[in-house]
C-alpha positions as CSV (number, residue, x, y, z in Angstrom):
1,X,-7.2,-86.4,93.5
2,X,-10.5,-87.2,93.7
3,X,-13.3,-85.2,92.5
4,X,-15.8,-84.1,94.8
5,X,-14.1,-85.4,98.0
6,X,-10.3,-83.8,97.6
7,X,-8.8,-86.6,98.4
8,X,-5.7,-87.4,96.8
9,X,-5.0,-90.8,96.0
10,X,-1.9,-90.8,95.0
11,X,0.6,-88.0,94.3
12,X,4.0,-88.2,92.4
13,X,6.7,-87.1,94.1
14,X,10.3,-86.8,94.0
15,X,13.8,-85.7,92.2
16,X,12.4,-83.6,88.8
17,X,8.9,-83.9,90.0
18,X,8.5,-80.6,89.0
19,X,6.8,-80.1,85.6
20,X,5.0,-83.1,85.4
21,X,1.9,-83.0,83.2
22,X,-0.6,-86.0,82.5
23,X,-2.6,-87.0,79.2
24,X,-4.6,-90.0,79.0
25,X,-5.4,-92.1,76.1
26,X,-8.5,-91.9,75.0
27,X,-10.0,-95.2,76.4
28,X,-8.7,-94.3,79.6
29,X,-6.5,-97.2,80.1
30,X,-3.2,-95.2,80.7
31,X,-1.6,-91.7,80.9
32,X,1.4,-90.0,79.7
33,X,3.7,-88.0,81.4
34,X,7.2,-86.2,81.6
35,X,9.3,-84.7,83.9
36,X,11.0,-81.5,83.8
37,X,14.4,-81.8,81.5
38,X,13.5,-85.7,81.2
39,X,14.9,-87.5,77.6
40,X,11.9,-89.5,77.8
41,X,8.1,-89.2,78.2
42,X,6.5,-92.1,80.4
43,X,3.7,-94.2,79.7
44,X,2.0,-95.6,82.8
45,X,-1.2,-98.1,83.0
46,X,-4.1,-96.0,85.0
47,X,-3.9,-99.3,87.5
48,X,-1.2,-97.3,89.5
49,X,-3.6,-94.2,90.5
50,X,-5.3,-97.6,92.5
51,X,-2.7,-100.0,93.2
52,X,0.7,-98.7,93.9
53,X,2.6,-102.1,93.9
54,X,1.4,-101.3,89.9
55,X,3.7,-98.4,89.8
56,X,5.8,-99.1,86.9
57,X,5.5,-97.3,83.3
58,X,4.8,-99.6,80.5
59,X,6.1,-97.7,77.8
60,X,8.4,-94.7,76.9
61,X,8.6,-92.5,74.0
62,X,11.1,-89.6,73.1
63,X,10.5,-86.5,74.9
64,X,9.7,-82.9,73.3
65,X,13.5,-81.4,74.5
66,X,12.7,-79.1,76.4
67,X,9.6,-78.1,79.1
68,X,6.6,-79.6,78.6
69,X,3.5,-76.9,79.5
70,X,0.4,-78.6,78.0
71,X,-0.5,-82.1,76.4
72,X,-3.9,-83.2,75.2
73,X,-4.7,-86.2,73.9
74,X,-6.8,-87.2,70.3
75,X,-9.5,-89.6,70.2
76,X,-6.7,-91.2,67.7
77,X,-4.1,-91.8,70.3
78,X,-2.2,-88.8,68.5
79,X,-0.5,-86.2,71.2
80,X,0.4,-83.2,71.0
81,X,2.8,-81.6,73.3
82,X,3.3,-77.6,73.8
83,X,6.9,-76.5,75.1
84,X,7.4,-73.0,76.9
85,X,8.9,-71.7,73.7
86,X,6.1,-72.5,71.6
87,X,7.1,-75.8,70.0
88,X,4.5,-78.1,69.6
89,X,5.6,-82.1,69.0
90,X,3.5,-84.8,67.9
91,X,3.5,-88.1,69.6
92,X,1.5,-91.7,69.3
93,X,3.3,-94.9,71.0
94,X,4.7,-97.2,68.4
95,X,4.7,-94.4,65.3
96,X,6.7,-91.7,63.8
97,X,4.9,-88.5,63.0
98,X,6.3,-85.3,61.1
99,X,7.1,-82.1,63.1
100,X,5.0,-79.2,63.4
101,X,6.0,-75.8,62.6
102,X,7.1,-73.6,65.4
103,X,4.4,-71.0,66.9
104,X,6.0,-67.3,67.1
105,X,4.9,-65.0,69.8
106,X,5.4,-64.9,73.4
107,X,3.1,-66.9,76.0
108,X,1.7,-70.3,77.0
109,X,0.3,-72.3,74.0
110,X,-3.5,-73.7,74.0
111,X,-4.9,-76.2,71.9
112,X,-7.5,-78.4,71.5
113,X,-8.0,-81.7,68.8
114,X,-11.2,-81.7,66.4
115,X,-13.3,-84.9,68.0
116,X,-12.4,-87.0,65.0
117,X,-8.7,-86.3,66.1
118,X,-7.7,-85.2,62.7
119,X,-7.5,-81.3,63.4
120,X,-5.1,-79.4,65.6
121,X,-5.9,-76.1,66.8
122,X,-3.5,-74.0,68.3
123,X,-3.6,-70.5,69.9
124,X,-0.3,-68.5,71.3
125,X,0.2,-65.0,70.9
126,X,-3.9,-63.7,69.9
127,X,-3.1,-65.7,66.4
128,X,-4.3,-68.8,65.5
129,X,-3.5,-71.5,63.8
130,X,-4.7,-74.7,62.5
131,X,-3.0,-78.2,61.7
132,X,-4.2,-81.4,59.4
133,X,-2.7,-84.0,61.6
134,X,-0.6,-86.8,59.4
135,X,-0.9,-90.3,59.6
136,X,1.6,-92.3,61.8
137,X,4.2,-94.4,60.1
C-alpha cells in the first residue's frame, strides 16, 4: 500500500495467507515473511512490490514453529521473531544464532532493537526484559 494515496500495489493473497507478517532488512533491499503454520520463513527481493514477474523469494530460512505475531528487523540483519505463546527466535540469513529464553505471561509480545542492533528489548505481560544479542556463527 502506498502511503499517502491508499493505493495498494500489490497484495499477497492465497492458501495460508493468513498470518503473514513482513520485516525488511535494514538497507531495504528485501523483506521477510511467513505464513501461518509455514516450515519456512521467505526471503523476497523488494523488486516484487514493483514488478510482479519478480515474484519469486530469493532465500528461505527455518521458521519459528509456530504463529508468527511480530518481527522487527536490526540494523545488523539480526531478527527477531515473537510467537503467540511468547517465544521469541532469532534469525539472520546464512547464520546460526542461540535461542532465547521463553517470555512467561499471557499477551502479544513487543519489542524493539537498540540502533546499534546489539540489544533486544522485550515487553509481554507489564515485565520487561532485556537481551545482549550473540554473534552469528
Amino acid at each position: 500500500m502506498e502511503l499517502g494515496t491508499g493505493a495498494v500495489r500489490y497484495e499477497f493473497s492465497g492458501p495460508g495467507a493468513l498470518g503473514w507478517y513482513a520485516a525488511f532488512v535494514p538497507d531495504g533491499s528485501a523483506f521477510w515473511s511467513e505464513r501461518l503454520f509455514s516450515s519456512e520463513i521467505e526471503v523476497w527481493p523488494t523488486a516484487v512490490l514493483e514488478d510482479r514477474s519478480k515474484l519469486a523469494p530469493t532465500g528461505k530460512l527455518p521458521a519459528t514453529g509456530g504463529q508468527t505475531r511480530f518481527a522487527r528487523m536490526a540494523s545488523t540483519g539480526v531478527a527477531a521473531l515473537a510467537r503467540h505463546d511468547g517465544v521469541v527466535s532469532l534469525r539472520k540469513q546464512g547464520a546460526t544464532l542461540p535461542p532465547l529464553a521463553d517470555l512467561p505471561g499471557e499477551g502479544e509480545v513487543q519489542f524493539a532493537f537498540s540502533s546499534d542492533g546489539a540489544r533486544l528489548f522485550a515487553i509481554r505481560a507489564g515485565r520487561l526484559h532485556v537481551w545482549a544479542i550473540p554473534r552469528a556463527n
